[in-house]
C-alpha positions as CSV (number, residue, x, y, z in Angstrom):
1,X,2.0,3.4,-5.9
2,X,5.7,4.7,-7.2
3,X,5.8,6.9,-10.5
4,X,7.0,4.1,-12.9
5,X,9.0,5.2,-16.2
6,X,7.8,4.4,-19.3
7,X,9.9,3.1,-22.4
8,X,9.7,2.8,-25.8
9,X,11.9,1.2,-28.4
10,X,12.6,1.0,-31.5
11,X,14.4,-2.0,-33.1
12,X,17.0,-1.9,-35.4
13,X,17.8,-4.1,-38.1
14,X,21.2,-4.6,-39.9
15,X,22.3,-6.5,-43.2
16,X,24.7,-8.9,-43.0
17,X,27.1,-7.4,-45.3
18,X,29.0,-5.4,-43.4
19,X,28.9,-2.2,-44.4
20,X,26.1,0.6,-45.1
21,X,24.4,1.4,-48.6
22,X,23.3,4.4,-50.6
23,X,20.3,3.9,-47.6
24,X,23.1,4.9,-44.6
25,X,21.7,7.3,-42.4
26,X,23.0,9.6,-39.5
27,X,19.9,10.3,-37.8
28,X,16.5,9.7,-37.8
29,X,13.5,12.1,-35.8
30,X,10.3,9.5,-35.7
31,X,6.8,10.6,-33.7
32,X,5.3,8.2,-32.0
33,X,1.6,8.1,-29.9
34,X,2.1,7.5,-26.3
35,X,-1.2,7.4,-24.3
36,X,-1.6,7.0,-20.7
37,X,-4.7,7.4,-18.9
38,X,-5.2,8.5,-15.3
39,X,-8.4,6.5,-14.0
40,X,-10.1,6.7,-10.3
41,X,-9.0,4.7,-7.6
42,X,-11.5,1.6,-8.9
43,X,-10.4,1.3,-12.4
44,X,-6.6,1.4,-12.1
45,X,-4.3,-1.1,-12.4
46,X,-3.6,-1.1,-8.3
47,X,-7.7,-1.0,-7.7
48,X,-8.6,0.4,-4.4
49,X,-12.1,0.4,-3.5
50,X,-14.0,-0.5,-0.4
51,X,-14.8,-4.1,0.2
52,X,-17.8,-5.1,-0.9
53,X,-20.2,-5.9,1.6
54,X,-18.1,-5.1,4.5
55,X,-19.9,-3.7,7.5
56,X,-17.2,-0.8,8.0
57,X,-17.5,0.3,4.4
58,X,-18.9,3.4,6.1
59,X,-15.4,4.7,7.4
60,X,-14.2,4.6,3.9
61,X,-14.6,7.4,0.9
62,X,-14.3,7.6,-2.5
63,X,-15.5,11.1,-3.1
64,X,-13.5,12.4,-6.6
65,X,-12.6,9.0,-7.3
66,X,-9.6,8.7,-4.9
67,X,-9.7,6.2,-1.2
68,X,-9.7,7.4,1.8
69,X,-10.4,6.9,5.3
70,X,-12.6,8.7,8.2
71,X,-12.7,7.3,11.4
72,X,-13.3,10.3,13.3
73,X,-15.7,13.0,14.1
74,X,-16.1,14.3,11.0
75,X,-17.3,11.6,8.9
76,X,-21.1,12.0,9.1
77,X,-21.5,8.2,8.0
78,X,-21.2,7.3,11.6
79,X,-22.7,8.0,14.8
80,X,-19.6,7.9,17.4
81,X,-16.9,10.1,17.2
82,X,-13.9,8.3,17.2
83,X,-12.3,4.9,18.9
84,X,-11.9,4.2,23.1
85,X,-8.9,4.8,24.7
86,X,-7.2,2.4,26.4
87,X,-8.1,-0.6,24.0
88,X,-7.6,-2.0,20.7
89,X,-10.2,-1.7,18.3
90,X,-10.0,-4.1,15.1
91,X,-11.5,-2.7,12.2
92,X,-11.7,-5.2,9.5
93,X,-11.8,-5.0,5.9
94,X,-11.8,-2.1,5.4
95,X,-10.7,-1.6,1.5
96,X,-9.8,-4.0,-1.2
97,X,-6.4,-3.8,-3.0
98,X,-6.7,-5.8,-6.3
99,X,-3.9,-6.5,-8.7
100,X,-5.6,-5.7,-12.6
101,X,-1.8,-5.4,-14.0
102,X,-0.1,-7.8,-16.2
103,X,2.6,-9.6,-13.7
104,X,2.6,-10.5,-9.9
105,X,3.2,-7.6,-7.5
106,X,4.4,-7.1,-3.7
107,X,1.8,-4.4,-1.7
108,X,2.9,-2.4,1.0
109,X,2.1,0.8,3.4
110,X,4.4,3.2,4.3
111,X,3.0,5.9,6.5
112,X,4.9,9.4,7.4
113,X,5.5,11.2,10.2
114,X,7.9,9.3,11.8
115,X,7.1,7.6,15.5
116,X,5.0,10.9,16.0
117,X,1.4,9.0,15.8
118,X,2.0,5.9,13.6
119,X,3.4,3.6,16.2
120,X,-0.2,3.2,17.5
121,X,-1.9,1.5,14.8
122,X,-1.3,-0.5,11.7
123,X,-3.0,-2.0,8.3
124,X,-3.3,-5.8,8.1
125,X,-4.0,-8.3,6.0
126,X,-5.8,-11.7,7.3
127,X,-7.7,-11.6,10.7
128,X,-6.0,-9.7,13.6
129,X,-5.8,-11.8,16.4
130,X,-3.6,-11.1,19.9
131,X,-0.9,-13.9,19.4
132,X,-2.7,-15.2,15.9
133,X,-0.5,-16.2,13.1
134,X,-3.7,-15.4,10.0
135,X,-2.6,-11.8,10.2
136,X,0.2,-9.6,8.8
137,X,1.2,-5.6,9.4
138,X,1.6,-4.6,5.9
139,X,2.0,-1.5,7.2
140,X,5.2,0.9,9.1
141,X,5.5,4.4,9.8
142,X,8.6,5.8,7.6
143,X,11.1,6.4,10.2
144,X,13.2,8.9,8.3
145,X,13.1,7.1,5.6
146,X,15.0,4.1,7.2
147,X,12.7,1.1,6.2
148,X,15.2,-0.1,4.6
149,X,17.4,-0.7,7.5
150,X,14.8,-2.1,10.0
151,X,14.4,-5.6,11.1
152,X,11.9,-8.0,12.3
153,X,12.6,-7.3,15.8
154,X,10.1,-4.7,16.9
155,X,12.1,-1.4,16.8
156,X,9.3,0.5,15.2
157,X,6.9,-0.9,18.2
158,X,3.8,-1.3,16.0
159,X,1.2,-3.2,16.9
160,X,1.8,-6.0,14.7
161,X,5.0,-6.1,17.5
162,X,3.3,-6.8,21.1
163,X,0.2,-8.5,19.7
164,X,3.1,-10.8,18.2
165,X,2.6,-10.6,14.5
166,X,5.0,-10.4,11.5
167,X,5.1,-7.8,9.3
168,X,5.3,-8.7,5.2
169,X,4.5,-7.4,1.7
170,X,1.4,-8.8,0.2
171,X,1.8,-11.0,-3.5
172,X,-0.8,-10.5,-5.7
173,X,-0.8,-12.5,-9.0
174,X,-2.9,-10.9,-11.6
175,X,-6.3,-10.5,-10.9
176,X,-5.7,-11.1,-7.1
177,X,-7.1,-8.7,-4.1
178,X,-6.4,-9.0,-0.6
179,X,-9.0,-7.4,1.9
180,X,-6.9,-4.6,4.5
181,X,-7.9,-4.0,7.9
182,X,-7.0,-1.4,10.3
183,X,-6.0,-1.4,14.4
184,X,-5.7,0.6,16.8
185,X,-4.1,0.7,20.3
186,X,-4.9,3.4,22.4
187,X,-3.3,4.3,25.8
188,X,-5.0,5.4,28.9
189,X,-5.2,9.0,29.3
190,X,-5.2,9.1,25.5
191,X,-9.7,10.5,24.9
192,X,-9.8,13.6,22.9
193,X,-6.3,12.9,20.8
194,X,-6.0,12.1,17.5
195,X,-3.9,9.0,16.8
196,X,-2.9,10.8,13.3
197,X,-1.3,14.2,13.4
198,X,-2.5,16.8,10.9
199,X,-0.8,16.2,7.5
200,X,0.0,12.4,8.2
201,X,-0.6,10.0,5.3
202,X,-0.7,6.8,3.7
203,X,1.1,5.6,0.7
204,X,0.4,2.1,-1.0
205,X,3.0,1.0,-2.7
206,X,3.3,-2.0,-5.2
207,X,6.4,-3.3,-7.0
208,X,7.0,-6.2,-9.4
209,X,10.8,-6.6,-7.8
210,X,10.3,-9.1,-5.2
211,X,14.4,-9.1,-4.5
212,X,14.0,-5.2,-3.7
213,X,11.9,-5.6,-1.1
214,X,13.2,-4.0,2.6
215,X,14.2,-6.9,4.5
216,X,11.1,-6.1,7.5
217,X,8.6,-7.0,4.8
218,X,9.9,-10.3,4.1
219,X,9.1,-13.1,3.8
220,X,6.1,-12.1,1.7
221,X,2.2,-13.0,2.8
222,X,0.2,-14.8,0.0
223,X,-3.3,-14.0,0.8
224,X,-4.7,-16.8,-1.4
């Protein structure tokens, strides 16, 4: 979620009379209390946590208090290794996103490292279908930081693109969640590679600016 700033004011109140007293003043130096506490993953206002009850809750940590994801050989929650290649594998609902703010927000996922990795799977909201309209990508791979000049027409070749879905922020009123889900499409040739290159990650980010939003995540999905 972006760094948001954090401001305080101070109203001031002037008589009508036009002109200042014996109580004029050229400056004033007031300390205030600010306090701000950093919380885990489940207790913030964007909650992340796994979903509950989900039957892939085991390809999802929250070791230190912070989500993540395994879905590879080193997560000893599992038995296999990692996905097939040559085929899609549907992982769904994964982890919960939940709105515990004070106004409605738009959710999104912007991965980096470019096309290197990212072009072969996506996060979702709804149930991924080939050619089903219940889903939406809400996620893209940051293409040198150019989201904000990419259209609905494929170019980052996601795929949300050939199994014909849109892509879109998620709104969350207050108190809302939306369940995410992860695929995966694999080439042939592709066992023993790892669809996300070392140092590759995941940033969820919310907003409250619906009118900022880059135009490939609009319209906006309402999971409700």
């Amino acid at each position: 979620m972006k760094r948001r700033q954090l401001l305080l004011g101070a109203g001031t109140l002037l008589g009508a009379g036009g002109a200042l007293g014996t109580g004029a003043f050229t400056s004033v130096s007031a300390d205030r209390s600010v306090q701000v506490n950093v919380v885990d993953d489940a207790s913030a206002y964007l909650r992340l946590v796994p979903v509950p009850g989900s039957g892939n809750a085991a390809y999802v940590n929250t070791d230190g208090g912070t989500l993540s994801i395994d879905i590879s050989d080193g997560n000893d929650n599992v038995l296999g290794n990692g996905v097939n290649p040559n085929a899609t594998t549907v992982f769904d609902d994964l982890f919960r996103i939940e709105n515990q703010g004070t106004q409605t927000i738009y959710v999104w996922i912007l991965e980096s490292g470019g096309r290197n990795g990212s072009k072969r799977h996506a996060f979702y909201a709804g149930s991924w279908e080939q050619g089903g309209t219940s889903a939406r990508a809400i996620s893209l791979a940051d293409y040198n930081n150019g989201v904000g000049t990419l259209k609905r027409d494929g170019r980052q070749r996601q795929p949300q693109f050939d199994a014909g879905i849109d892509t879109a922020a998620v709104e969350l009123g207050v108190g809302e969640f939306v369940d995410v889900g992860l695929v995966v499409d694999t080439p042939e040739g592709s066992a023993g590679s790892a669809i996300l290159k070392d140092g590759q990650t995941m940033t969820i980010n919310a907003t409250a600016d619906r009118e900022g939003l880059a135009d490939v995540f609009t319209p906006v999905y309402d999971p409700s």
